[in-house]
N, C-alpha and C positions, 0 to 999 in steps of 0.2 A: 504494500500500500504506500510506503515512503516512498519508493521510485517513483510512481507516478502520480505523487501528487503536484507537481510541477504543472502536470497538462489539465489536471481535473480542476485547479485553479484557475487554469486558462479557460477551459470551456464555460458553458451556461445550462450545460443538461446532464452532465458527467456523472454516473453513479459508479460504486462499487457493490457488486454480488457474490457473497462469499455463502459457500453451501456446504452445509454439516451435517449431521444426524441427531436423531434424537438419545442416540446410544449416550453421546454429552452429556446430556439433561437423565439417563437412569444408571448408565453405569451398565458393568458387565464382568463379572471376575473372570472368566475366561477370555473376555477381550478387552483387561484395562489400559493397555498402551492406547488401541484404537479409541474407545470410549475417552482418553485424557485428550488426545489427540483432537477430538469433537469439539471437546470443551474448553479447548485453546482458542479454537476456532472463532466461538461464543464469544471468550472472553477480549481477542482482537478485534472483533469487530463492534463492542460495546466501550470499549478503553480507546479506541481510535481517535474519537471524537473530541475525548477528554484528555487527552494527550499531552504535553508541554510544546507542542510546536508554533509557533508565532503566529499564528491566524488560523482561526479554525475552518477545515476543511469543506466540513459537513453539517447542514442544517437538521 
């Protein structure tokens, strides 16, 4: 998401789509790398916003 927020400032219609699972959100003991993995996911795209970068990205 840092790379390109250079161009997504420049444009007027610019999103970012970041797609997970819900495994994030319950968890799986036999697949906790994957399930943590989800929940990274979640978590960068809710921290993105609120970030320490000098103007924010996203409304």
């Amino acid at each position: 998401m840092q790379a390109v927020l250079p161009l997504l400032r420049a444009s007027s219609g610019a999103s970012i789509v970041n797609i997970s699972s819900s495994a994030g959100l319950r968890g799986s003991g036999r697949l906790m790398a994957y399930s943590a993995s989800k929940w990274a996911v979640r978590g960068m795209t809710k921290g993105a916003p609120l970030s320490s970068w000098h103007r924010p990205a996203f409304a």
